[in-house]
N, C-alpha and C positions, 0 to 999 in steps of 0.2 A: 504494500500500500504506500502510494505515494503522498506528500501533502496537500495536493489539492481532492485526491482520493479519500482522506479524512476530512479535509473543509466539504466535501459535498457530503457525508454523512450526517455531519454534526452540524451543518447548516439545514438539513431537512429536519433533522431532530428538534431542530431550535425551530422551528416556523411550528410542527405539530403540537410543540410545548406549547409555544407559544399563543395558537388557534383554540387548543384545548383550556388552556387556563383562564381563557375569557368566555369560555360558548355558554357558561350555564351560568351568566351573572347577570341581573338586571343592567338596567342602566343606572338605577341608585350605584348601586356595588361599583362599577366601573368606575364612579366619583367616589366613591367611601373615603372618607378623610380620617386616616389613622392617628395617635397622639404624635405630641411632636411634631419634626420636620418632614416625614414622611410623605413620597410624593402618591398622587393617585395611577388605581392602575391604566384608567385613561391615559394620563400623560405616559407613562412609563411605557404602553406599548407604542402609543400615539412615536414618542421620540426614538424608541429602534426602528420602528418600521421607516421614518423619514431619514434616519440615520444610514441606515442601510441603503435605500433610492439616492440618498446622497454619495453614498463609495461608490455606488456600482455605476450610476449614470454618469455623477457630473465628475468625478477626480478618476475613475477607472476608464471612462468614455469620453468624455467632453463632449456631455451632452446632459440637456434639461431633464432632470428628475422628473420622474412620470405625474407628480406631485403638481408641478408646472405645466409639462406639455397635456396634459391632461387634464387639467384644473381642478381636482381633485378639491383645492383649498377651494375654491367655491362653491364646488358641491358641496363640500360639509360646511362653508362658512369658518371657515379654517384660517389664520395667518401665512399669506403666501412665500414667506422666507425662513423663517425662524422654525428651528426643530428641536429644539430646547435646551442644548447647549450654552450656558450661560444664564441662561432665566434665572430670576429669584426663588425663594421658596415658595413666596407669595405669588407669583405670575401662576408657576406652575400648579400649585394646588388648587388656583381660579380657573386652570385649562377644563374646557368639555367638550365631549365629541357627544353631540345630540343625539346622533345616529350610528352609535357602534354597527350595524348592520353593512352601511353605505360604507363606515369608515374600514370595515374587513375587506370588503368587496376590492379596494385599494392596498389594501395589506399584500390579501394573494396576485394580485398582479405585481406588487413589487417581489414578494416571494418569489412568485415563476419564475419573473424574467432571472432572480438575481442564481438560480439556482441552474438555468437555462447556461446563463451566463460560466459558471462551472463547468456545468459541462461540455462546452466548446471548449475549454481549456485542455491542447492534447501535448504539451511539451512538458507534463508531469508541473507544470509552476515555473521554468526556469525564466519565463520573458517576465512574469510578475515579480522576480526575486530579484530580475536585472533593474528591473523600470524603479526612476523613483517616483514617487509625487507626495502632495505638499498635501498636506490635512489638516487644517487650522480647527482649532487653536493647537495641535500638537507639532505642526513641523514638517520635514521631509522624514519619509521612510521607504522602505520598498511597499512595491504595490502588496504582494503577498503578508506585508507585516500589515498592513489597512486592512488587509478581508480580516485576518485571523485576529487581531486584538481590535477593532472597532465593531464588526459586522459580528463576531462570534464571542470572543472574550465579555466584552460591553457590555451587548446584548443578555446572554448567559445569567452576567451577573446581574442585569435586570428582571431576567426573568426570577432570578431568588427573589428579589422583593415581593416582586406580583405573587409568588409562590406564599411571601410568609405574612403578604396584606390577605389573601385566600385565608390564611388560618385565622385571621383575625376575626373574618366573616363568616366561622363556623362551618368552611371548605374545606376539601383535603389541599394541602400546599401543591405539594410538585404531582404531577399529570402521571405519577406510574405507581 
C-alpha cells in the first residue's frame, strides 16, 4: 500500500464518519451549544467540508471551490469566502446551516469529487510530494503534506469533537 493508497481509505472512512455522525440529528442538535468554548456540530462539519473544497479545488487545482462555482453559499444563504478558519468563538457558535439536508447534498459532491480526485492519482503520490503550495495561514508544504494533515488529520480531529458533542446529546460518539 502506497500513500495515496491509505489517503483514499481513510478519506472514504472520514466522509462515512462523517455523513453518519450527523444523519440522525435534528437541526436543534446540529446547533447544540455545549458548555464552554465548544464549537457546534454545524460549524465543525460546515468548516471540513469547505476546508476540504478549498485543498482540492483552489490550492490543488487552481480552481473555484465548488462552494463558488456553484453557489452553494447562496443556496444555503451561506458566507461566500470565509470557512472558519480564524472566526471567533463567538462568530462561530452564531454559524447555522438552516438546511443541513441542502447543506449534505454539497458535502457529497465535495466528497466525490475530492475522492474522485485520489483516484486519478497513479504515480503512487510522487508529483504531490514534489509540488509545493502555499496554505494560509500555515505556509508552503508539499501538496501530499495539504491532503494528509489538512483534508485528513484536521478533519479527523474534528470529527472527535462532533463524536464527543454526540455524547453530550445522549448519542453514541464515534459511528462504529
Amino acid at each position: 500500500m502506497n500513500i495515496i493508497d491509505f489517503f483514499r481509505r481513510e478519506q472514504r472512512r472520514l466522509h462515512e464518519w462523517m455523513r453518519a455522525s450527523v444523519s440522525d440529528l435534528s437541526v436543534e442538535e446540529w446547533h447544540y451549544q455545549g458548555p464552554g468554548r465548544v464549537n457546534t456540530i454545524a460549524f465543525l462539519i460546515w468548516h471540513c467540508v469547505r476546508t476540504e473544497d478549498n485543498i482540492l479545488r483552489f490550492i490543488l487545482q487552481g480552481r473555484q471551490p465548488l462552494w463558488n462555482e456553484e453557489e452553494w453559499h447562496a443556496r444555503l444563504g451561506l458566507p461566500p469566502r470565509v470557512q472558519g478558519t480564524g472566526m471567533s468563538t463567538e462568530e462561530a457558535r452564531q454559524f447555522r446551516i438552516a438546511d443541513p439536508a441542502l447543506f449534505l447534498q454539497y458535502a457529497d459532491r465535495v466528497w466525490q469529487e475530492f475522492e474522485d480526485y485520489l483516484a486519478a492519482v497513479e504515480d503512487g503520490g510522487a508529483e504531490l510530494s514534489a509540488r509545493i503550495v502555499k496554505v494560509k495561514p500555515l505556509g508552503e508544504m508539499p501538496a501530499i503534506q495539504a491532503i494528509g494533515q489538512i483534508c485528513l488529520t484536521h478533519c479527523f480531529t474534528h470529527l472527535g469533537e462532533i463524536a464527543h458533542i454526540r455524547g453530550e446529546l445522549g448519542k453514541q460518539g464515534m459511528p462504529i
